[in-house]
N, C-alpha and C positions, 0 to 999 in steps of 0.2 A: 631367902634374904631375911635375916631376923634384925633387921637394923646393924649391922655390924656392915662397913665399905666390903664388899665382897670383888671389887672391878680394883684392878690398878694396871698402870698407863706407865709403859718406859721405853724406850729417855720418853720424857718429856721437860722442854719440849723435842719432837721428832723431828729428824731430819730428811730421811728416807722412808724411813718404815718405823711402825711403831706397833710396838707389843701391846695387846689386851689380855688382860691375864685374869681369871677369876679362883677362888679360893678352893674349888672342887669342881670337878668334870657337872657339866648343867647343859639343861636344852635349853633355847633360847632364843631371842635375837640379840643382833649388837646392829646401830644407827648413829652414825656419826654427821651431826649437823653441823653447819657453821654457823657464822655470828648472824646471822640472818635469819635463822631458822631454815635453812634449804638442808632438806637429807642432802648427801656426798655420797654415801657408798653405806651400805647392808651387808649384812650378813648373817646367817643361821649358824648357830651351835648346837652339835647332837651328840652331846657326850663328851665332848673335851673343855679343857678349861683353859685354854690359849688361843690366841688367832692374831696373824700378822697382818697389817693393815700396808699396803704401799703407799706410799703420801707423796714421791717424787711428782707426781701430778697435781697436787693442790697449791693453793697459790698459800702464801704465806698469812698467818692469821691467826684467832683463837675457834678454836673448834670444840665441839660438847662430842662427849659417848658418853651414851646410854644401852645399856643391858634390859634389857624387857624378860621375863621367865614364863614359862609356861603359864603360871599362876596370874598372870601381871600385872607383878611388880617389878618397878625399875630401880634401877641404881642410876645414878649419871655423873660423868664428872668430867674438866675440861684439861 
């Protein structure tokens, strides 16, 4: 992550599920908090640069994802 948004969120906002998408396959984690600061749900990245998140289970709201890298550094966005 050289400064440059490397994470992007679509649709947003989600209805169902929601795409996290980063710019090049990367190991990682991905942490989706809510307005609160409570984690929701994790996830590990080993090589790919997507991952679909299900949301039919959260209640309606603003939510933060954050990208952590091996190195870590995060990316975050809501």
């Amino acid at each position: 992550m050289n400064g440059k948004a490397i994470v992007s969120l679509h649709p947003n906002p989600g209805n169902n599920s929601l795409v996290i998408a980063l710019t090049e396959p990367t190991v990682g984690k991905i942490y989706v908090h809510d307005d609160t600061g409570r984690m929701v749900k994790s996830t590990e990245m080993v090589g790919e640069n997507k991952c679909i998140f299900h949301t039919s289970n959260l209640n309606s709201g603003i939510y933060f994802v954050a990208f952590v890298n091996q190195g870590g550094k995060t990316a975050t966005r809501k």
